[in-house]
N, C-alpha and C positions, 0 to 999 in steps of 0.2 A: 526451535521455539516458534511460538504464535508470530504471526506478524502484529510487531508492539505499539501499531495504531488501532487496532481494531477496536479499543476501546474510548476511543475519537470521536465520539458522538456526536450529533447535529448541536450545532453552537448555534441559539437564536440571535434576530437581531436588537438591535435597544430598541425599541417598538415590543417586542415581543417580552423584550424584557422585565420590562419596566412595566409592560400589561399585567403580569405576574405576579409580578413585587407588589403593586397597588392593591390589585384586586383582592392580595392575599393578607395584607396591612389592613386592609377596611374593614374585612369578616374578624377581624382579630377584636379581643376584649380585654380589658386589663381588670386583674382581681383587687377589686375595692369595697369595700364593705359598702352596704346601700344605706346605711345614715353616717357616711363621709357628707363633708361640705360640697357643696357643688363646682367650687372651683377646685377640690382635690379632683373628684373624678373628672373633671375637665384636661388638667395637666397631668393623669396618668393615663386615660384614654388616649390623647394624642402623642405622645412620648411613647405607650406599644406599639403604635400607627408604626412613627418614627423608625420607632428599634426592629419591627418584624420586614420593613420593607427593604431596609437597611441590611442587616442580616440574609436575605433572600437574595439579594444581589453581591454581597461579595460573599456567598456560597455560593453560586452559581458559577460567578466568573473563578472563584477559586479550584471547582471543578471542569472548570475546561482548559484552565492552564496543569493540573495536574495531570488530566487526561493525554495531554502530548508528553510524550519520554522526552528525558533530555537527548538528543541526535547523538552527541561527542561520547557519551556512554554505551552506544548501540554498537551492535557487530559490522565486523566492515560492511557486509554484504546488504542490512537496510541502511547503513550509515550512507553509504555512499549511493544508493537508489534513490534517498531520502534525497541526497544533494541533486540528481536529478530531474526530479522531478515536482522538487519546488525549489525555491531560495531559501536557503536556510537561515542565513542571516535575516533576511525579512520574515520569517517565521521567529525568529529568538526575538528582533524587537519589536513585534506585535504583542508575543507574550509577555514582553515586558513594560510594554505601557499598560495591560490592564494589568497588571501586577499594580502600578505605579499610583492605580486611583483606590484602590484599596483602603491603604491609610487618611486618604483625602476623603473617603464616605465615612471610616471610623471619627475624624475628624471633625465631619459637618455634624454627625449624630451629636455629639459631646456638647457641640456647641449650642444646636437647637434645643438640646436635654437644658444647657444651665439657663436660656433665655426663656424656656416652660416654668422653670423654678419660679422666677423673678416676675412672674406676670400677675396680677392683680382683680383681673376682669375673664371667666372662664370665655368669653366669644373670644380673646386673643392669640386662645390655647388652639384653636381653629385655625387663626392666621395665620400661626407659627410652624405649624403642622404642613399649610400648605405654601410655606416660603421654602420649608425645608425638601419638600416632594417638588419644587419648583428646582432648586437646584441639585437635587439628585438628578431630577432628567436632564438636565445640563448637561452633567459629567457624563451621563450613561450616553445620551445620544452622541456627543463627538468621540464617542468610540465605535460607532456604527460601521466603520468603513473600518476598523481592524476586527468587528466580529465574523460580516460579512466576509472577508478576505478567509480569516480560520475558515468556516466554512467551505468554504470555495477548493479550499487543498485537502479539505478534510475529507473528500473522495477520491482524490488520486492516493493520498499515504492507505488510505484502508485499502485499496486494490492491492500492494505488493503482499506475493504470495506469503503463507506462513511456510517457514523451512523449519526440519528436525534436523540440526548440525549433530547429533549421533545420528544420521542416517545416510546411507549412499546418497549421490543426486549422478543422475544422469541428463543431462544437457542434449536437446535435440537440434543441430544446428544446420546450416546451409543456406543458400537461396532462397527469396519468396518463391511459394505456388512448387517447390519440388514435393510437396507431401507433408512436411514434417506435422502440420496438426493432426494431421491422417494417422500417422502413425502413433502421434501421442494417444489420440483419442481412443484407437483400439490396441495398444496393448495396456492401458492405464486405466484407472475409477472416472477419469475427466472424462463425463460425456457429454459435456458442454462446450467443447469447443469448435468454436466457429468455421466451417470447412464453407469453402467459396472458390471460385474456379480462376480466381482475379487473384495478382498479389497484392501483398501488403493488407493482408487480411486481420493478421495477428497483430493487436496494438499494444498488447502488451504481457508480460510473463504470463504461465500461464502453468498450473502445479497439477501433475493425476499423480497416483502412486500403482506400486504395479507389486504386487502379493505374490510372493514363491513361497507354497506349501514344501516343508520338510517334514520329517518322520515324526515328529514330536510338538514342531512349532509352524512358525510361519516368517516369512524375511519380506519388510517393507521399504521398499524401492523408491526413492522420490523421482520423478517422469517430467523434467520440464520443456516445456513447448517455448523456444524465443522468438521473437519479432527479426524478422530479413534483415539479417546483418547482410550490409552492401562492399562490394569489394571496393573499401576508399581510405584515405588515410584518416588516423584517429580523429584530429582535426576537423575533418571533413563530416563525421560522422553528426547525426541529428540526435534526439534522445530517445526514442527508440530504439534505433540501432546499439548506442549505449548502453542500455540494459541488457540486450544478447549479450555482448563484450561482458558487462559488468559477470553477468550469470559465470560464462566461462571460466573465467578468470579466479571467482570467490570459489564459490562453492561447487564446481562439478568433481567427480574424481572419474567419469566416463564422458566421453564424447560422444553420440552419434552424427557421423557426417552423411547426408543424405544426398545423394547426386542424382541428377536427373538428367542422364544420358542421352534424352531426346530434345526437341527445338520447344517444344512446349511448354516451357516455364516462362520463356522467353529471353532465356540466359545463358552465354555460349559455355562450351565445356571449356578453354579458354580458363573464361571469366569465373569460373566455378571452381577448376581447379587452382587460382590464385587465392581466392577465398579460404580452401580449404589449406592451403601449404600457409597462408597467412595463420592458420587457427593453431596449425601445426607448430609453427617457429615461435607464437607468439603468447600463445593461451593456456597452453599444456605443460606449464610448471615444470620445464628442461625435461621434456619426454615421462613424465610420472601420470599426467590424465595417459589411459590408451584411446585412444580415437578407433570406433568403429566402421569401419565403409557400408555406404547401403547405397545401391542403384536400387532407385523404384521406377516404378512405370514397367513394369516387365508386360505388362501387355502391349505397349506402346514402342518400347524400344526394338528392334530391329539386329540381331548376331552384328555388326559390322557396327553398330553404335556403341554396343557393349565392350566391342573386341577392342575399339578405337582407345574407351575410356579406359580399360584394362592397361593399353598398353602407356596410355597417359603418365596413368601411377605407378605403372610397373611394379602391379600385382598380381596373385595366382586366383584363380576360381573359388579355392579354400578361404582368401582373404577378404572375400568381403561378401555382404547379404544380397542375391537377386529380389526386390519383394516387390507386391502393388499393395500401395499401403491403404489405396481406397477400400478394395475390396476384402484386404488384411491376406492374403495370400501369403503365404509362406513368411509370414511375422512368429509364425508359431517356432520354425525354427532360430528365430532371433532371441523369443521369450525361452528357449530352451538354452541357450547360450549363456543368457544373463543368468540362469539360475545354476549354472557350470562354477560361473566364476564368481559367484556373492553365496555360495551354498556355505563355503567353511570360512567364510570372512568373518562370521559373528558369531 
């Protein structure tokens, strides 16, 4: 499914609001026959003022609280990214206080409406008009600091990716700076993603999809890139990190573990293979994800580094990918794997 903020749009602020609502009130006309009394068209002129500025504001706000999904109805995988990477409870009662003025503008209208009936001298119809646009911005400006706030999250919720839950995902995991955007980037559509020689490059998920032509059709692959999950306890972890974990955990049914055999990431093999036997014991849904090995860096790594890591895991030659995933070097053999074992899956 899409990612179900994407329809999150820029929430002005009451300033901007209420610039709106006014400006859009005053161009307004009310239909009055032109040999009405003067004090008719006085209290129907101000009364459409009234009702169009009134109307344009709680359609507005009523459109930005439907624009957020309820959270508690979403799938775990943005239910729990959503919790994340804002507060969710301070998200439900932000939207619930502009919910709350709603009825309080239906209110003030009704009442300026009966106080327009009752007036006697069409100049009053003026005053009444602008006592009422005096307390609409009232209500509207001491919401300023919950519209602002919507705003504010309303760029982080539209960055998680949109997922196809009928479709594979394959999870790209390991150490910062071992490769893994490298490799997302070239075997996947994502040619956007940010390669830097520094870790902690990737701030956050990050979606290619990776296209296997069959005989008839075609098979689309989701390719996720996650942020440097660190070898530390859950606890311990930051929200970043979180979202790798989260990704794992939800929605993968492949693993790639990416190792980087040589001193250059800045991360021992050690520290890397705890990393990865943690993904292992922990992430992989009682051995149902398979987890893939990939040493990259084959241009960098050295027979005795390889041989070392080999013997780490106490694996064969067969079991895991040699690649350089900068220059995509022998990824081809990777992307011929994947289309081995997703060919007759669908």
């Amino acid at each position: 499914m899409k990612n179900p903020f994407l329809e999150f749009s820029h929430v002005h602020n009451s300033k901007e609001l209420l610039d709106i609502a006014f400006k859009r009130a005053m161009k307004s006309s009310a239909k009055v026959s032109k040999n009405a009394p003067i004090l008719l068209k006085a209290k129907k002129k101000e009364y459409t003022r009234i009702k169009v500025a009134n109307k344009e504001l709680i359609d507005r706000i009523l459109a930005i609280i439907k624009k957020v999904p309820i959270i508690d109805d979403l799938p775990d995988f943005y239910k729990e990214l959503a919790s994340l990477l804002v507060d969710v409870d301070e998200l439900k009662l932000t939207l619930g206080k502009l919910n709350g003025i709603l009825p309080i503008l239906s209110k003030l209208e009704r009442e300026h409406s009966k106080q327009l009936s009752q007036i006697e001298a069409p100049r009053d119809a003026d005053r009444i008009r602008r006592a009422a646009f005096g307390r609409i911005s009232s209500i509207i400006r001491k919401q300023n600091k919950n519209l602002e706030y919507l705003n504010s999250v309303r760029g982080r919720l539209k960055e998680i990716p949109s997922l196809d839950y009928t479709t594979h995902c394959i999870v790209v995991a390991g150490y910062p700076n071992v490769g893994k955007s490298s490799i997302v980037k070239n075997i996947s559509t994502n040619k956007k993603v940010e390669i830097q020689e520094y870790p902690f490059t990737t701030k956050k998920l990050s979606l290619g999809h990776l296209f296997i032509e069959r005989r008839f059709d075609s098979i689309k692959l989701q390719i996720m890139d996650t942020p440097g999950i660190l070898d530390r306890s859950m606890v311990e972890r930051n929200n970043i990190e979180l979202q790798a974990v989260l990704a794992l955990k939800l929605i993968s049914d492949l693993i790639l573990f990416v190792f980087d055999p040589t001193p250059a990431c800045g991360y021992s093999i050690d520290s890397q293979l705890d990393l990865f036997y943690e993904i292992k014991n922990n992430f992989t849904k009682e051995g149902k994800i398979q987890i893939v090995i990939l040493f990259n860096k084959m241009d960098l790594a050295n027979s005795d580094e390889i041989e070392y890591l080999k013997e780490k895991l106490n694996i064969k030659d067969e079991e895991y990918f040699l690649i350089n995933a900068l220059t995509g070097e022998n990824l081809d053999k990777l992307v011929y794997y994947l289309k081995n074992k997703y060919d007759n899956s669908q």
